[in-house]
N, C-alpha and C positions, 0 to 999 in steps of 0.2 A: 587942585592941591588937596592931597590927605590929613586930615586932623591927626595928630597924635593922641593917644589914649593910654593909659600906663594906673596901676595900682602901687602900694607897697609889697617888695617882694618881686615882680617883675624883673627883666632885663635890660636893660638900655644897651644895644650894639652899633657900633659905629663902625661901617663897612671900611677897607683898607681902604688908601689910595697910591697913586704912583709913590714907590720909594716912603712910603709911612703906614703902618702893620694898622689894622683895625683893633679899636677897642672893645671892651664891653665893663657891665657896670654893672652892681644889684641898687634898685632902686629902692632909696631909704623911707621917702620924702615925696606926696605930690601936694605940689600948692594949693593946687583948685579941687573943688569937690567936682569934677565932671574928668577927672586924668587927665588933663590939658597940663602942659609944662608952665612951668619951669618944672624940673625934678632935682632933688639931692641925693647926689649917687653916689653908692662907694666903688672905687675901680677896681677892677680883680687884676691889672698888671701890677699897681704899686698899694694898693690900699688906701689911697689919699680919699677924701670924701670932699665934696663940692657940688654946688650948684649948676646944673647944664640948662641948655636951654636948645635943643636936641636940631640937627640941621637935617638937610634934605637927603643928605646921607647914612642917618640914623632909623631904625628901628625899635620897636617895642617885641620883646617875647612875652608872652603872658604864660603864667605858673599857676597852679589852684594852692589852694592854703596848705593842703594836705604836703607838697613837693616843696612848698617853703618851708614850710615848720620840720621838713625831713631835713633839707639843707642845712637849717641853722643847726639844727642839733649836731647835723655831723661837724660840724666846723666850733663846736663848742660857742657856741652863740647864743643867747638867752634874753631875748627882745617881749 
């Protein structure tokens, strides 16, 4: 089994499944100093922010700071 690894900033994707559309997430929040979950994500379908704890069907995208801090900006966001 793969370790998950994730920063802030990052993507948290949850692939579809039968008959339920896959998610994704910007990652606000990682617990542990080594990117191991749990994460607190905000979700891009409803905006609700919560704690995951990421399944076998989940993935990490990784961003460099530069592609985060461009994101925020465009979405008027100021972290």
């Amino acid at each position: 089994m793969r370790t998950m690894f994730a920063k802030r900033g990052d993507r948290l994707v949850v692939r579809s499944h039968v008959n339920l559309p896959g998610r994704d997430a910007e990652i606000l929040e990682v617990a542990h100093p080594d990117g191991t979950p749990p994460y607190r994500v905000r979700w891009s379908d409803n905006g609700h922010e919560g704690l995951v704890f990421p399944g076998p069907d989940a993935y990490v995208e990784h961003f460099a700071a530069d592609e985060v801090a461009a994101n925020r900006a465009s979405h008027g966001e100021h972290h």
